[in-house]
C-alpha positions, 0 to 999 in steps of 0.5 A: 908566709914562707916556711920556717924549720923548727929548731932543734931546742923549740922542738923538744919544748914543743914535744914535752909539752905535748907529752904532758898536755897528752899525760894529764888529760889521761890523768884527769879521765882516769882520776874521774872513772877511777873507783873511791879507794874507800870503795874498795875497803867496803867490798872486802869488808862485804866479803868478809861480813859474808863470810861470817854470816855463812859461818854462822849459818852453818852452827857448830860454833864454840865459845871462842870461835864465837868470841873471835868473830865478835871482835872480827865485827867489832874492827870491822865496825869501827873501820866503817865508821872511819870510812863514813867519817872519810866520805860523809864530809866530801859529799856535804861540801860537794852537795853545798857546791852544786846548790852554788850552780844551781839546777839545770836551765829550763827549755827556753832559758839562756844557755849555760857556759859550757864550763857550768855544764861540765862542772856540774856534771863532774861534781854530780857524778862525784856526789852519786858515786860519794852517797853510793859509798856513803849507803853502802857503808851505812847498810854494811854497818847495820850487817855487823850489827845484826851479826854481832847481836846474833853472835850476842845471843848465840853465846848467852844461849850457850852460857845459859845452857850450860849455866842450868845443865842439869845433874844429879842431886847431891843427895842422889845415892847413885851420885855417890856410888858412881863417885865412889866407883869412879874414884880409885881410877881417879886417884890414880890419874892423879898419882900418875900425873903429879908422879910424872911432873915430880920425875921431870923435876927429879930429872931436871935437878940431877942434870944441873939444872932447875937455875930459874927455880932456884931464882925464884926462890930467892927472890921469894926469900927477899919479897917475903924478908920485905913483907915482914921486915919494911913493909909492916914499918910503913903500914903500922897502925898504933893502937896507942892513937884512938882517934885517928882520922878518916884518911888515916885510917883508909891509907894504912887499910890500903897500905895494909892491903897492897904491902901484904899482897904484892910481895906475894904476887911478885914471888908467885909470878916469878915462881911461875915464870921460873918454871915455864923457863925449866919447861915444868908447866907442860902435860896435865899438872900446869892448870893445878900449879896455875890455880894453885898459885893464883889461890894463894894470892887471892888467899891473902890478898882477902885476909888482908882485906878482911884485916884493913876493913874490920881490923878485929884487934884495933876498933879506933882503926876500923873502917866499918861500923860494927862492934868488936865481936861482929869485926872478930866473927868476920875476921874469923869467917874470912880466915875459914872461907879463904881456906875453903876456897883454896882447898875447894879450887885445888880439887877442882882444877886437879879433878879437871886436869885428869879428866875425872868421871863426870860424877866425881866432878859434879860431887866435888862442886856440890859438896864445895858449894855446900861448904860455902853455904855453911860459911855464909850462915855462919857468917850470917848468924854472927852478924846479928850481934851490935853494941846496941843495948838491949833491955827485957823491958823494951826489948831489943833496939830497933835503929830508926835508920837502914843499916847495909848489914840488913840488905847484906843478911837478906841477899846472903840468906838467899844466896844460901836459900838458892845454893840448898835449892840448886844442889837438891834438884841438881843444877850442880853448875849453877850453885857452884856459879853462885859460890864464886859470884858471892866470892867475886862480889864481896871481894870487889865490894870490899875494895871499892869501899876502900877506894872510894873512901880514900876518893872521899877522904883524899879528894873531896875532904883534904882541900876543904881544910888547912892543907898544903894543896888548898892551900897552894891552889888558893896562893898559887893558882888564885882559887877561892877557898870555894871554888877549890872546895866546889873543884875538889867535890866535882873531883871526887865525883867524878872519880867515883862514878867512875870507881861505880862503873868498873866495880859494876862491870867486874861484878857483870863480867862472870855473866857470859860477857867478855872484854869485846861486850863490856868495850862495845857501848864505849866504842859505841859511845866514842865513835858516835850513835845516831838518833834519827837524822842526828849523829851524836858523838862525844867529839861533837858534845865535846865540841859543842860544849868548848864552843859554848864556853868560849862564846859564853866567856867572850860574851862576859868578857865584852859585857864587863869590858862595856860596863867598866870602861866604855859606857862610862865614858858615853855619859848614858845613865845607869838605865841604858848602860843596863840595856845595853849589857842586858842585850848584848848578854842575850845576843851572846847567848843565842850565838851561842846556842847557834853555834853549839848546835852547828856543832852537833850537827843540828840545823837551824831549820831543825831548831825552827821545828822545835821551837814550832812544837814548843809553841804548842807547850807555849799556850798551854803551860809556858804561857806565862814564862814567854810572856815574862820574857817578852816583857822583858825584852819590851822592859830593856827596850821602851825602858819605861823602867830603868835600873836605878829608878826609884818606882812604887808599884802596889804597896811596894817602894825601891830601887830597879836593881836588875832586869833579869829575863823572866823577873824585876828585881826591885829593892825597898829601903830597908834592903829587901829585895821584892821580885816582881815579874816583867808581865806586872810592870809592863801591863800594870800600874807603875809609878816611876819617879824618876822617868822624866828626870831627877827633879821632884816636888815636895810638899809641906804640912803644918798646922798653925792656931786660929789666931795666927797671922796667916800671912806670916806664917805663909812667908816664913814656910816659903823664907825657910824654903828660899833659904834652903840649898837643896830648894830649886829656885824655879820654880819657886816655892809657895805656901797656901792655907788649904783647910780649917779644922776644928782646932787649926788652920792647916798650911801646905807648901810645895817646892822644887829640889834638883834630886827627888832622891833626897826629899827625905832628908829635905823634908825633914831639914825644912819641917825643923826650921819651920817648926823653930820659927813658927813655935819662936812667934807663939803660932803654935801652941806648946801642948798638942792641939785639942778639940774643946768638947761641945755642948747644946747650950754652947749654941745657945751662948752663941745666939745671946751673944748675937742677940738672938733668943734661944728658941726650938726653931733656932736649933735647925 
């Protein structure tokens, strides 16, 4: 063939073509030895895991080094979780894809295609470098959580060591000679700094400026004009209305309580913000400016609380149940205790911003904490008094019920009993630990109570009544008036585990535990947790739960479509209409269940290990229960009963209403309904009258005199029966005279009709005619029939009357 020169266009085709076939084979061996990207988040999460483990190795760590290493873990927690997330999914369809290729051919097999080969080697390699990941970020994962529980321990070590440090008594006079020697030093550390703090705004002020602080104090001018002025207007409780309702009571409490609180808040704030402008907050004096703002707020903040839940002056708008002495007494308590509590962190702070002697410190906590032990027992002590009557004949009255005052009393004496205790041996630190715990509980206390009856009142009971919103779910949306009360209780509920689980965590949150340990178990909860080979996650649950409702709505779906409109135009009777909405009812569930499990990450094969071990429970104690189902299913498919079929089964009669998994449900002529287990109709005796068909027989019974024409009576039952529109004419009916009693002949009479289920009424119609026709002919007698009596000399009569004597041997 002779030689042809490239053009010049060809050639530059057939040069980029090459430098692209050149560029993704490059490409394709780099992609297949470049390391996971996920890979090397791991390592530097390795590192930095290492890191911190030699911190902690090393001790000396404080609280908030501590504490920002538990929230170091706890991200690097949650980007191992993301990793495995990323990785877990590529290694199930990589493994799904080489059990599709299979395993490799055994010595003298045919050959694979070298295509199968290099794919299954490609695919295998991918899938060790994804399960080495996959280890890897499991084992890292264990790592940080044995990092963040040591962390865990090491700072409720710290807590607690500090929380049980101990002092000197209170009662130790060398206590107080150390206080006293220490305190004129103090009280001039004390003068120096506020001295200091009141020259820097004496300075401020001349040189024109403290603008922000004069701000403040207008806008405090302005909250406080709309505390007094509007608020009160809105939050007013008339003492003329002495039965307001629940709901009212709880929303003028909570508008009492915030309307009182937020003004005063905002002008804190502002104040305090005014003076960080000026810089007025620096040196010493800024923790006592900071917990005096802060004090003034919680002060009224609790009195109004105090004011909405006891409401000493107005007892028809009271929330709790006590009687208008114990209301006054707690309101009183509150009062005294607010400004305890304000004097009590006004000396701490200003003692811990000059670095007072360590004596005086642990005098002022002790005293403080004495303090608030009188409180309480004054608290206590009024407590005690009730509406209930009380007589010197039966003494005083007893309530049959608890009551929450004598739980609250028995915790607060011991409160009292172990604040005694605590500053008489010296652990200083832990009486004033159970001072502001008593303070922080009954605050958080008091407010979920008021929540939670507003949750009751505005949730669960509005939407039972005449509201506007029952009345709008029920018009607009197409609710039942229950199904809004069933959501509206639901509601409510969940609206108060909820309120139940932030109260208690604000309550836990002073025990050594922070904002990173109260979030772990919902992290924890949200990312997912494993139980054995099983991983567990709300997104899964949450899944699994969508997946079953959707399939169990389409299963009712196609069971009302089959019952409604298709099986009515089949012609099949109500009894295999019923079979097959029963069957595809189960079907539905268990696809369901199928489905639901898929989602959650459980096997069929898990569920087959499960069922194997029920099996065990099976012969033992749900024996029973199985074998009802099974004659369930034995019921919906042999259908020796159906539903609509009228059945006799012992002493019982009705109609088959339902066929229902474990149970028959059979309901009698007088609208009972007799619930009769599957296992009972399948091995017992059933008398099913409507098997073979509609068609029945009946029979008729009449007794006529002795001197009746047999003959006659015998056609008049069979006339009235041939006449009868509801008798079938074949077979055809007949009469038969079947005994002779001592005062009648008795006749029976069987006949046909096309529906047993009305051989009542035909019965009936038919036993009147012939009654009319036989009474017309004089066959029956006007008076019931009687037996004469009998007498020995009646045989007698008898034997003369045929010619016989009477002798003793004629008696046999």
């Amino acid at each position: 063939m002779p030689y042809t020169a490239l053009s010049l266009p060809r050639y530059c085709l057939l040069l980029i073509g090459f430098v692209l076939f050149v560029w993704a084979s490059l490409a394709a061996a780099m992609a297949a030895t470049a390391p996971l990207p996920q890979m090397e988040r791991l390592n530097a999460i390795n590192i930095s895991l290492g890191d911190m483990d030699k911190r902690l190795e090393a001790g000396n760590q404080q609280d908030a080094d501590l504490s920002q290493m538990r929230h170091s873990i706890d991200e690097l927690a949650t980007e191992i979780v993301t990793i495995i997330g990323e990785l877990t999914p590529r290694a199930q369809a990589l493994n799904a894809q080489l059990e599709q290729l299979g395993a490799k051919p055994e010595e003298g097999a045919p050959a694979e295609s070298q295509t199968i080969i290099n794919e299954r080697a490609e695919t295998s390699a991918t899938l060790a470098e994804l399960n080495a990941g996959v280890k890897l970020a499991e084992t890292l994962m264990v790592h940080a959580n044995q990092l963040s529980t040591r962390i865990s321990d090491l700072r409720r070590t710290a807590f607690t060591s500090s929380l049980f440090a101990r002092s000197m008594s209170i009662w130790s006079p060398t206590l107080w000679k150390l206080a006293g020697d220490a305190l004129p030093g103090d009280m001039a550390a004390v003068q120096r700094a506020f001295g200091n703090w009141a020259a820097d705004v004496k300075q401020r002020f001349e040189g024109g400026g403290l603008t922000y602080i004069f701000g403040a104090f207008l806008v405090g001018i302005v909250l406080h004009w709309v505390r007094l002025r509007i608020l009160p207007r809105l939050t007013w409780r008339d003492p003329s209305n002495t039965s307001p309702s629940r709901l009212q009571k709880v929303v003028k409490a909570l508008g009492l309580m915030l309307g009182r609180t937020i003004p005063v808040a905002g002008a804190n704030l502002v104040f305090y913000l005014a003076l960080d402008s000026e810089n007025l907050l620096g040196g010493r004096i800024a923790p006592v400016i900071s917990w005096f703002l802060f004090s003034i707020v919680f002060i009224i903040f609790m009195r109004a609380l105090s004011d909405a839940l006891f409401a000493p002056e107005l007892g028809a708008w009271r929330l709790l149940e006590v009687d208008d002495e114990t209301a006054r007494h707690l309101s009183r308590v509150t009062s005294v205790g607010t400004l305890a509590i304000l004097g009590g962190t006004l000396l701490q702070s200003t003692v811990a911003a000059v670095g007072a002697a360590l004596s005086l410190v642990v005098l002022i906590d002790g005293l403080w904490a004495l303090v608030v032990a009188g409180i309480l027992v004054w608290a206590l002590r009024g407590m005690k008094h009730s509406e209930k009557p009380e007589t010197n004949d039966f003494g005083p009255y007893v309530p049959a019920e608890g009551d929450y005052r004598g739980i609250a009393a028995i915790v607060g004496w011991l409160a009292v009993l172990a604040i005694v205790c605590a500053v008489t041996t010296g652990y200083i630190a832990f009486a004033s630990f159970i001072v502001s715990q008593v303070i922080w509980i009954l605050t958080v206390i008091g407010f979920y109570f008021l929540l939670r009856v507003f949750t009751e009142e505005l949730v669960e009971k509005l939407p039972a009544r005449e509201s506007k919103a029952s009345l709008f779910l029920q018009t607009n949306i197409g609710l039942r008036r229950r199904s809004v009360e069933q959501l509206s209780v639901l509601t409510a509920g969940a609206i108060n585990i909820v309120l139940l689980i932030i109260a208690i965590l604000l309550i836990i949150a002073p025990w050594g535990m922070e904002k990173d340990d109260l979030y772990a178990p919902v992290q924890a909860i949200r990312t997912g947790f494993t139980i054995g080979e099983i991983s567990i996650s709300p997104i899964g649950i949450a899944s699994a739960i969508l997946t079953f409702a959707v399939v169990s709505i389409i299963t009712h779906a196609l069971q009302r479509w089959l019952e409604n409109k298709l099986l009515p135009t089949t012609g099949f009777d109500a009894g295999i209409r019923n079979s097959i909405r029963t069957a595809v009812g189960y079907i539905g569930f268990f696809i369901a269940i199928a489905l639901a499990c898929t989602q959650l990450g459980v096997s069929l094969s898990r569920i087959s290990l499960v069922a194997g071990a029920l099996s065990v429970g099976v012969g033992f104690g749900l024996q029973s229960i199985v074998n009802n189902f099974v004659s369930g299913l034995i019921l919906l498919w042999e259908r020796p009963v159906r539903v609509g079929d009228w059945v006799v089964v012992g002493s019982e009669q009705g109609y088959v209403r339902r066929i229902n998994v474990r149970a028959t449900e059979i309901e009698t002529f007088d609208r009972s309904s007799v619930i009769i287990p599957n296992s009972n109709l399948v091995s017992g005796v059933v008398k099913n009258r409507l098997h073979a068909g509609k068609m029945g027989r009946i029979t008729i019974s009449i007794g006529v005199a002795y001197n009746s024409d047999e003959n006659e009576v015998r056609q008049i039952m069979m006339d009235c029966a041939r006449n009868h529109p509801s008798v079938l004419k074949q077979p055809e009916p007949n009469a038969y005279l079947v005994e002779f009693t001592d005062n009648k002949i008795r006749f029976d009479m069987f006949c046909f009709v096309g529906n047993i289920q009305e051989s009542t009424s035909v019965t009936s119609q038919l036993n009147m005619v012939i009654l009319q026709q036989l009474r017309a002919r004089g066959f029956i007698p006007p008076r019931p029939f009687e037996a004469e009596p009998w007498h020995p000399t009646d045989r007698g009569n008898l034997l003369a009357a045929d010619g016989r004597p009477f002798t003793d041997d004629s008696k046999t």
